[in-house]
C-alpha positions as CSV (number, residue, x, y, z in Angstrom):
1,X,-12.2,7.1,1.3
2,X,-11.2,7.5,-2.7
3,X,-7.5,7.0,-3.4
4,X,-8.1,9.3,-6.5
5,X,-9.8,12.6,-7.7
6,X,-12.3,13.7,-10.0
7,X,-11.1,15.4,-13.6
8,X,-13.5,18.3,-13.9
9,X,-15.2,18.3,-17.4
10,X,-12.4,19.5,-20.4
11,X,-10.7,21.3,-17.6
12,X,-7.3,19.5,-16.9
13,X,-6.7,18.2,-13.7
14,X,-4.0,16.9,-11.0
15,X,0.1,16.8,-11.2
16,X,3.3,15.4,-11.5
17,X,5.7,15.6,-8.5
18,X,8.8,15.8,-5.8
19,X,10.2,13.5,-2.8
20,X,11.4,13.1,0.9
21,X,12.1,14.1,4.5
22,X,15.1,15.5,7.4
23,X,18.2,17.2,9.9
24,X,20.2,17.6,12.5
25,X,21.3,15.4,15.5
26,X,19.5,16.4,18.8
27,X,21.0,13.0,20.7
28,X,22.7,9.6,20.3
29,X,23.1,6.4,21.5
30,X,26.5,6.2,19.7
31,X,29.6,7.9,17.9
32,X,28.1,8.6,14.7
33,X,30.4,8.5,11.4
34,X,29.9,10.7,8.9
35,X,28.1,8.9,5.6
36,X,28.5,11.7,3.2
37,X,31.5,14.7,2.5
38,X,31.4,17.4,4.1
39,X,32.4,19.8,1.2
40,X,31.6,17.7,-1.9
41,X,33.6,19.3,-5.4
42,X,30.8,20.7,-6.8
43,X,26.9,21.6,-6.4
44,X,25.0,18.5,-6.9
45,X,21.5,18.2,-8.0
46,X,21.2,14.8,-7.7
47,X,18.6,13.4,-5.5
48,X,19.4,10.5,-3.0
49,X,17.6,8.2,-0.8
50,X,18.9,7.8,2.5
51,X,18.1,7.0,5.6
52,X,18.7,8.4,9.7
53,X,21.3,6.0,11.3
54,X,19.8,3.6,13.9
55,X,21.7,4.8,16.9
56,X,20.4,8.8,16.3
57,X,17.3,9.0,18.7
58,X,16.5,12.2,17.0
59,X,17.5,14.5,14.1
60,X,16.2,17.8,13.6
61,X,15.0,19.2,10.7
62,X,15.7,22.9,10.1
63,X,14.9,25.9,8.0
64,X,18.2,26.4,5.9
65,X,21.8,24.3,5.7
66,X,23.7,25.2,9.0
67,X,23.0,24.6,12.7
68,X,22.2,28.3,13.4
69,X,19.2,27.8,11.5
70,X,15.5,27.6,13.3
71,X,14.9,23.9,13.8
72,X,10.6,23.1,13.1
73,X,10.9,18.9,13.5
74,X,12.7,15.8,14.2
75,X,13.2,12.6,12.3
76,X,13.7,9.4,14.7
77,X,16.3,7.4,13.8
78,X,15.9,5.0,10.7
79,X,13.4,7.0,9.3
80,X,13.6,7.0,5.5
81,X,14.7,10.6,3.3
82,X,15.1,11.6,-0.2
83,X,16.9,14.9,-0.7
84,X,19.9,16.5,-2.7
85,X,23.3,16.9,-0.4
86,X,25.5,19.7,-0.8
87,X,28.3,20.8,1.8
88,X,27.5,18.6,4.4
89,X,23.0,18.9,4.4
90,X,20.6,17.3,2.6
91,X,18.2,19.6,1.0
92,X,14.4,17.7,1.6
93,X,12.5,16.9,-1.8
94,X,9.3,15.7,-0.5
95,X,7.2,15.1,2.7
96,X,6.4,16.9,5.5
97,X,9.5,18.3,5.7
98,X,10.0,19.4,1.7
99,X,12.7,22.3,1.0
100,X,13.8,21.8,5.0
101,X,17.6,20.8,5.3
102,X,19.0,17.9,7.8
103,X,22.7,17.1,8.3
104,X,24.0,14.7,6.4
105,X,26.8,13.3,8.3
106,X,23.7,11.8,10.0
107,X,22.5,9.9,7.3
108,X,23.7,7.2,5.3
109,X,22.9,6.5,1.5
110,X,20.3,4.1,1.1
111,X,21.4,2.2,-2.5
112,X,19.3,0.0,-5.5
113,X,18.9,-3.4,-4.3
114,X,20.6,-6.0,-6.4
115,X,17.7,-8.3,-7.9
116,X,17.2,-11.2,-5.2
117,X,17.9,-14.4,-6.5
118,X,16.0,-17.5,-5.8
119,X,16.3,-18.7,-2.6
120,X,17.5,-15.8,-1.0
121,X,15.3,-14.5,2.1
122,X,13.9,-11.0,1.9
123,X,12.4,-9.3,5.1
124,X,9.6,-6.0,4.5
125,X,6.5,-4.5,5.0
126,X,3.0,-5.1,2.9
127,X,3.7,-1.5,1.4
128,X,-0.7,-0.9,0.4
129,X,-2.3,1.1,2.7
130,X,-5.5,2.8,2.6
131,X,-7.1,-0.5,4.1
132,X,-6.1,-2.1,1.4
133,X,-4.9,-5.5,2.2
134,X,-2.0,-7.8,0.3
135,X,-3.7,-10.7,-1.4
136,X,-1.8,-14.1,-0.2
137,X,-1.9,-16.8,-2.6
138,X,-2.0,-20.6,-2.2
139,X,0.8,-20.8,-5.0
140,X,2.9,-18.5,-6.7
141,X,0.5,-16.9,-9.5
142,X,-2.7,-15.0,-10.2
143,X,-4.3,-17.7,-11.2
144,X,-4.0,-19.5,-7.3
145,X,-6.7,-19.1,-4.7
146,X,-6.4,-16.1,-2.3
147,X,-6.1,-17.9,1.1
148,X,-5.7,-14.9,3.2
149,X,-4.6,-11.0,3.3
150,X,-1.9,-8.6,4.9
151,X,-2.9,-5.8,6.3
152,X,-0.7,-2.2,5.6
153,X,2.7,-2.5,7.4
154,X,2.5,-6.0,8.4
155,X,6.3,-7.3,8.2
156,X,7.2,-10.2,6.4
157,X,10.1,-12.9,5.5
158,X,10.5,-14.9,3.2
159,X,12.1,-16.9,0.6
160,X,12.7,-15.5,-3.3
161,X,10.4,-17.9,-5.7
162,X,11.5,-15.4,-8.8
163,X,11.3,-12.0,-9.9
164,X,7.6,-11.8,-8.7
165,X,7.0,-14.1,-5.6
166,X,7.9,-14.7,-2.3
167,X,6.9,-17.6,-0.3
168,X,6.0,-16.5,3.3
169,X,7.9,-18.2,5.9
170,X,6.6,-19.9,9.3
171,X,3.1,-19.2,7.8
172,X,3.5,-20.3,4.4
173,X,1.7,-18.3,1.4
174,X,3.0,-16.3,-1.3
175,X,2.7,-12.7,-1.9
176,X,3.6,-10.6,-4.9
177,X,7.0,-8.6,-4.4
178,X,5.2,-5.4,-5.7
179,X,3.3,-5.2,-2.6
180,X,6.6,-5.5,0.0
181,X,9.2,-2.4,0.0
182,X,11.5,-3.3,2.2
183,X,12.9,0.3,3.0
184,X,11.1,1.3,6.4
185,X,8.9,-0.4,8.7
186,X,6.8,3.5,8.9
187,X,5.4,2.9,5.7
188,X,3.6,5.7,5.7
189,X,7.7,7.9,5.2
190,X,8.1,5.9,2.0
191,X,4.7,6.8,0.7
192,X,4.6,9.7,-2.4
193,X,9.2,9.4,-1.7
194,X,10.1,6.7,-3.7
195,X,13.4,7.1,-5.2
196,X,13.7,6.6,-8.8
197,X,15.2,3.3,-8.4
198,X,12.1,1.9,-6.9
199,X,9.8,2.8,-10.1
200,X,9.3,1.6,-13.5
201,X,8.3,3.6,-16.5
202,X,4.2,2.6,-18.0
203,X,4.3,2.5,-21.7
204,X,3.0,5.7,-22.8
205,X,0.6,3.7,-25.8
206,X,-1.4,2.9,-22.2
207,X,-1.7,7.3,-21.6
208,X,-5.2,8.4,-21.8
209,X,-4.9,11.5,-24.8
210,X,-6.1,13.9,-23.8
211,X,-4.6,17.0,-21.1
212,X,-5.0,17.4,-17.6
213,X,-4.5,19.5,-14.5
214,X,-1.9,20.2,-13.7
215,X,0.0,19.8,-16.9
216,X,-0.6,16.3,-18.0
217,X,-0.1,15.6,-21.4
218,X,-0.3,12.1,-23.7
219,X,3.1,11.9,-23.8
220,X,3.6,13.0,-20.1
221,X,5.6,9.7,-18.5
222,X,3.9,7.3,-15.5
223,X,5.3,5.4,-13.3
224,X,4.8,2.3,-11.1
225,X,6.2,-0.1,-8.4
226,X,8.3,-2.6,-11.4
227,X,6.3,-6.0,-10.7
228,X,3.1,-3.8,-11.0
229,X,4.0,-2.4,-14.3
230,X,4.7,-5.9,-15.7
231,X,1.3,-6.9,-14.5
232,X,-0.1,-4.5,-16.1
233,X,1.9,-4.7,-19.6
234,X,0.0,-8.0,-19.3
235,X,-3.5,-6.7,-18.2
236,X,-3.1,-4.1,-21.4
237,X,-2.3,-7.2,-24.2
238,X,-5.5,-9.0,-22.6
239,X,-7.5,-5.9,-23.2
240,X,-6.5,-5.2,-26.5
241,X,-7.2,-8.4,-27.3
242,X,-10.7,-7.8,-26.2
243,X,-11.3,-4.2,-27.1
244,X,-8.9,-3.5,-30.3
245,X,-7.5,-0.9,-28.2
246,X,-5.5,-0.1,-24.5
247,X,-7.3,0.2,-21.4
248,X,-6.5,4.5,-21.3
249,X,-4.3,5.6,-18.1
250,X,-4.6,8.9,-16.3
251,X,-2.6,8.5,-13.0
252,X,-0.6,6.4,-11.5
253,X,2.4,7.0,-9.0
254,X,2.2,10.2,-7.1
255,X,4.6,11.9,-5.1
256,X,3.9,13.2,-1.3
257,X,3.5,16.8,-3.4
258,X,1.1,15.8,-6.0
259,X,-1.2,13.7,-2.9
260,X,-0.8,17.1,-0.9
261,X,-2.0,19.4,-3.7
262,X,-5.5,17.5,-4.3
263,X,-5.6,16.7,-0.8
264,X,-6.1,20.0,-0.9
265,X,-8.1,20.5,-3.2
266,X,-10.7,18.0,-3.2
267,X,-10.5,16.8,0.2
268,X,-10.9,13.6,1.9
269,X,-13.8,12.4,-0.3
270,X,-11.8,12.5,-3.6
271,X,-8.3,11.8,-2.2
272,X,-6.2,10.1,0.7
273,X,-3.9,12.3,2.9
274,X,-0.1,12.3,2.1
275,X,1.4,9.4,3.1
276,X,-2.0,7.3,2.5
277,X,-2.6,6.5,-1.1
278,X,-1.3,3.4,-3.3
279,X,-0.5,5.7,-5.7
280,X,2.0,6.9,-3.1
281,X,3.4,2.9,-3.2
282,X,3.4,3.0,-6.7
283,X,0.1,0.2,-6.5
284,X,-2.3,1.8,-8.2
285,X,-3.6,2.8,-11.3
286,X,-6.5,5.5,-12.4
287,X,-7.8,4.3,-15.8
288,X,-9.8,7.3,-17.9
289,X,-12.4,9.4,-16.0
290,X,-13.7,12.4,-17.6
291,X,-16.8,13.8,-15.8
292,X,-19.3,14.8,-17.4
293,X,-19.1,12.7,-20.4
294,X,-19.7,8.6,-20.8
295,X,-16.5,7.0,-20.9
296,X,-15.8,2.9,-20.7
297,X,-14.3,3.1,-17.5
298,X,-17.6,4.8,-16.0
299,X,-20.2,1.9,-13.8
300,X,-22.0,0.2,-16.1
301,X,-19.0,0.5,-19.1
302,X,-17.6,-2.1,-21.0
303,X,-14.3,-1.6,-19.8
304,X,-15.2,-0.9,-16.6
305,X,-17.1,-4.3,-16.0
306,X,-14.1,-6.4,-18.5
307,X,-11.6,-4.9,-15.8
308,X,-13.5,-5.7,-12.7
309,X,-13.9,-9.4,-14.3
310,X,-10.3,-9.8,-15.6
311,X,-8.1,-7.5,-12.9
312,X,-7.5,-10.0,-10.0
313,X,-6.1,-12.4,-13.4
314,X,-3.4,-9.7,-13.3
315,X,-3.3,-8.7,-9.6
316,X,-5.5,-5.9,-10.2
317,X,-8.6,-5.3,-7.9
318,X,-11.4,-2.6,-7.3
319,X,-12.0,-1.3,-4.2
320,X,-15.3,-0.3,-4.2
321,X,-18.7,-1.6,-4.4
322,X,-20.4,-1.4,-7.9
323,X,-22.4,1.8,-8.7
324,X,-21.1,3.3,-5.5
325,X,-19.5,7.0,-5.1
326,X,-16.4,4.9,-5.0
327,X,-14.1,5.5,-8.2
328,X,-15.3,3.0,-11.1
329,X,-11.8,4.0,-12.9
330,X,-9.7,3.1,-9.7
331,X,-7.6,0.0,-8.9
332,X,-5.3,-1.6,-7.1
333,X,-2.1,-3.2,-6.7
334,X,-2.7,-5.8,-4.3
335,X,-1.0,-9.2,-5.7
């Protein structure tokens, strides 16, 4: 199943997007404190991540702020949210449940992790999906042999090499940090709702030039999971180095919204369901397609065939089999 979509001819395609999830206690295990104010000063706009406390067994998600309102779900406690909070409800930003409202005494703020140091033990989940595996190296680098994989959601702990490596523990191996989030075991809630935090901004040299439905532009900004983006910063030097010029970008993180809307549209051939593509985890880049006309990153073109040769050097791999319907512009994040 493609992870991406097709650009029809000069017509622009695809979009930018929102975030997250929601509501209010049905029962608990516990007293439950409240984690945000009740009547904040003044209307926010600010969206937070957050997640359901562990001793809620359910929280409903309703149709406006206020218990009187028609409930349509439930959230299971621990479950991961983004959303904006004012007087006492978080408004949903993404998901299932987007523009729904949750209570937020319910909820507590889930905050930027400070940057592990060395040595320090990190506990997550391989965040790829798709069946897309994480690559486990023999050492910590590209350059080592791939001894094993991970499937999507396996949990992991492990010990902080540096910014980009953990060394699996009991089993031994070493994955790349870019493929662990470590904010819910249901990776699937995290997917297209990552909070800013948990992004890092592509250079914009790398943006393919020209437009795009829905309202992608040259200059329009793209994102990625941090230890992804610095792979790829290197990935771009090595290609410029070969080619005088970047390797052109269309996508690359998409929000739940953006996955719905050419879920949609193009079905399961051309794109994952919400909640199932590594652009959702921030893991995956869409260098330049443009049907219709003959581009490098089509079978067959130089770029195409340098990036299939020189990705895994960067943590970069293709998915599909050569000259397949699979998406020649299309890779991976897998470490």
């Amino acid at each position: 199943m493609s992870m991406s979509m097709k650009k029809v001819s000069t017509a622009p395609r695809r979009t930018k997007l929102a975030l997250a999830v929601a509501a209010i206690a049905v029962s608990t295990t516990a007293a439950v404190p409240q984690a945000f104010s009740a009547t904040p000063t003044a209307v926010s706009t600010t969206v937070v991540g957050a997640r359901v406390l562990a001793s809620v067994s359910s929280l409903n998600v309703r149709t406006g702020p206020g218990a009187a309102y028609t409930r349509v779900g439930a959230l299971s406690g621990g479950s991961f949210v983004l959303g904006v909070v004012n007087n006492g409800w978080l408004k949903i930003s993404s998901g299932p449940y987007a523009g729904r409202y949750t209570s937020a005494g319910y909820l507590t703020v889930v905050k930027p992790p400070a940057t592990a140091a060395a040595g320090s033990t990190v506990t997550g989940w391989v965040a790829l999906t798709g069946g897309i595996p994480a690559n486990v190296h023999t050492a910590p680098g590209f350059k080592y042999t791939v001894g094993r994989t991970l499937a999507s959601g396996t949990a992991i702990t492990g010990k902080v090499v540096d910014a980009d490596w953990i060394r699996l523990n009991g089993t031994g191996g070493y994955v790349n940090r870019g493929t662990i989030e470590t904010l819910s075991a249901n990776v699937t809630s995290v997917n297209g709702s990552l909070p800013a935090w948990a992004l890092c901004p592509v250079n914009r040299a790398y943006n393919s030039p020209q437009p795009f439905d829905p309202g992608y532009t040259a200059t329009t900004r793209r994102y990625l999971n941090c230890n992804a983006v610095r792979s790829l910063d290197a990935l771009q030097s090595a290609y410029k180095a070969a080619f005088g010029h970047y390797a052109s970008i269309d996508l690359a993180y998409r929000t739940y919204s953006e996955q719905q809307y050419w879920y949609t549209t193009l079905g399961p051939k051309y794109a994952n369901a919400p909640g199932a593509s590594n652009h959702g985890a921030g893991l995956a880049v869409d260098f330049q397609e443009w049907e219709g006309h003959t581009t490098e990153f089509d079978w067959g073109g130089a770029g195409s065939n340098w990036l299939r040769a020189n990705g895994g050097k960067y943590g970069f791999t293709q998915p599909y089999a050569y000259g397949t319907d699979g998406e020649s512009y299309h890779f991976n994040f897998a470490g």
